[in-house]
TORKOL-4160 file (C-alpha; in steps of 0.2 Angstrom, whole numbers, padded with zeros to 4 digits, m for minus):
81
<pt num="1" X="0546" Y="1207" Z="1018"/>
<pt num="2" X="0535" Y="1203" Z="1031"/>
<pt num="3" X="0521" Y="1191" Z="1029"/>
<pt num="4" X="0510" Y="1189" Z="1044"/>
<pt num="5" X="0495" Y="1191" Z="1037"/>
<pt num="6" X="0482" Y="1177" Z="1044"/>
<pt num="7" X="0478" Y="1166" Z="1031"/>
<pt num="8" X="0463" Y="1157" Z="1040"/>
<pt num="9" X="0452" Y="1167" Z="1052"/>
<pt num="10" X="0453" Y="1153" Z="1065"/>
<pt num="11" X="0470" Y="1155" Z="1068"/>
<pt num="12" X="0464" Y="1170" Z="1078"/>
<pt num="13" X="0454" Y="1161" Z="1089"/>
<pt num="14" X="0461" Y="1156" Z="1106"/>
<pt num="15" X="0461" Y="1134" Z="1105"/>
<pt num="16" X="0448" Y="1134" Z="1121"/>
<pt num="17" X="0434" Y="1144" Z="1109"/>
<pt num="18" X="0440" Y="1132" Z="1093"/>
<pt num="19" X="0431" Y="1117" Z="1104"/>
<pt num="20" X="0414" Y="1111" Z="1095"/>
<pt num="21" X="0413" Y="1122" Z="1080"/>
<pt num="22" X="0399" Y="1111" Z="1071"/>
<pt num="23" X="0389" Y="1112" Z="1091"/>
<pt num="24" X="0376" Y="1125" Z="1095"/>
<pt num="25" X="0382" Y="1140" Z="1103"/>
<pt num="26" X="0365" Y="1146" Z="1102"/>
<pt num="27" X="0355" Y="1133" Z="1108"/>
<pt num="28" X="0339" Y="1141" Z="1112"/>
<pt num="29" X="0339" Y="1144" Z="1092"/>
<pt num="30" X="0349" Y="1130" Z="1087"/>
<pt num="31" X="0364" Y="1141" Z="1080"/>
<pt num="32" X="0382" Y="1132" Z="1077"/>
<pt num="33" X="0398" Y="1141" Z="1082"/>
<pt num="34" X="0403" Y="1142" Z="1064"/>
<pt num="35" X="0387" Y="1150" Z="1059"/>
<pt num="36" X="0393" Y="1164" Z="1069"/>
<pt num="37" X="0409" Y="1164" Z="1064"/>
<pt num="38" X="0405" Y="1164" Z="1046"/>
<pt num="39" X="0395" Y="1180" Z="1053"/>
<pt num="40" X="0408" Y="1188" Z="1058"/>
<pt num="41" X="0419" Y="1187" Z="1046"/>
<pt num="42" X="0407" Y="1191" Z="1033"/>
<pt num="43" X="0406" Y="1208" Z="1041"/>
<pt num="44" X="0393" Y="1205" Z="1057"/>
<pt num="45" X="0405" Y="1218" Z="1069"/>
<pt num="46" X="0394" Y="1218" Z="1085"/>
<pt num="47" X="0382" Y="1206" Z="1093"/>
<pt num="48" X="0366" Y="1214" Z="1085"/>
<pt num="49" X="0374" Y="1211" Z="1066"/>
<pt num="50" X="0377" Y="1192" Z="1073"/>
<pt num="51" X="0358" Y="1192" Z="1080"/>
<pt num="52" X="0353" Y="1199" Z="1062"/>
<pt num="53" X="0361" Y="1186" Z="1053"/>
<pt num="54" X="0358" Y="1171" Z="1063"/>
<pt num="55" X="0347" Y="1174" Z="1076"/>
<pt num="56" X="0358" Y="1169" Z="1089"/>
<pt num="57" X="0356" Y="1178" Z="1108"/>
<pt num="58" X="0338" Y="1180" Z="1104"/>
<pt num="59" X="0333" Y="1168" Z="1117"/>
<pt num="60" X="0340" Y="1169" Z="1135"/>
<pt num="61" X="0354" Y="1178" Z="1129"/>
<pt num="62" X="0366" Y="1166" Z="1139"/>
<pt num="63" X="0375" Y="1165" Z="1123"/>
<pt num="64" X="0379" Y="1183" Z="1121"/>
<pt num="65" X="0397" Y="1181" Z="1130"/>
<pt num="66" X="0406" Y="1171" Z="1119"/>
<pt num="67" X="0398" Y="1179" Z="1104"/>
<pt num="68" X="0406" Y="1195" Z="1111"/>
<pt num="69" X="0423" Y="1185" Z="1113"/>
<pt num="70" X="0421" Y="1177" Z="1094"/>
<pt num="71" X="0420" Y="1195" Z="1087"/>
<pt num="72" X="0436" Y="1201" Z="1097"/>
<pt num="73" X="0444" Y="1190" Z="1094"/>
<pt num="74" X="0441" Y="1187" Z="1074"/>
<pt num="75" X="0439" Y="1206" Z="1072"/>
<pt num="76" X="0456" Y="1211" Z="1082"/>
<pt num="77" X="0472" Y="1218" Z="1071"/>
<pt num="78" X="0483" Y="1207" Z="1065"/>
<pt num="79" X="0498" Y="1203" Z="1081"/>
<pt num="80" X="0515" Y="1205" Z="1076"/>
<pt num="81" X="0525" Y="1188" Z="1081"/>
């Protein structure tokens, strides 16, 4: 029986993006990294479902990278180890 299964969501996220989860991401909206990960794993898929549900990139957009990143990277299938 294989069981691989990721239990916490943040095991998928590579340790450089785990740095400053409770900081803003967003800053021109003043949007923490774990209000975009809660996003995202509530089912925001693409950066305009994270927009939708926190507001962030709205501003300059200079955020929009790592938003993309956070969704790969939590929204990727399972790895096999």
């Amino acid at each position: 029986m294989k069981n691989n299964a990721v239990t916490n969501p943040l095991d998928k996220i590579p340790p450089i993006l785990k740095k400053n989860l409770y900081r803003n991401l967003c800053v021109c909206n003043e949007v923490p990294k774990m209000d975009i990960i809660h996003a995202i794993i509530n089912g925001a898929t693409t950066v305009a479902e994270v927009r939708k549900q926190t507001y962030a990139t709205m501003g300059s957009g200079c955020c929009t990278q790592q938003v993309e990143r956070l969704i790969e990277c939590l929204c990727s299938p399972e790895t096999v180890k």
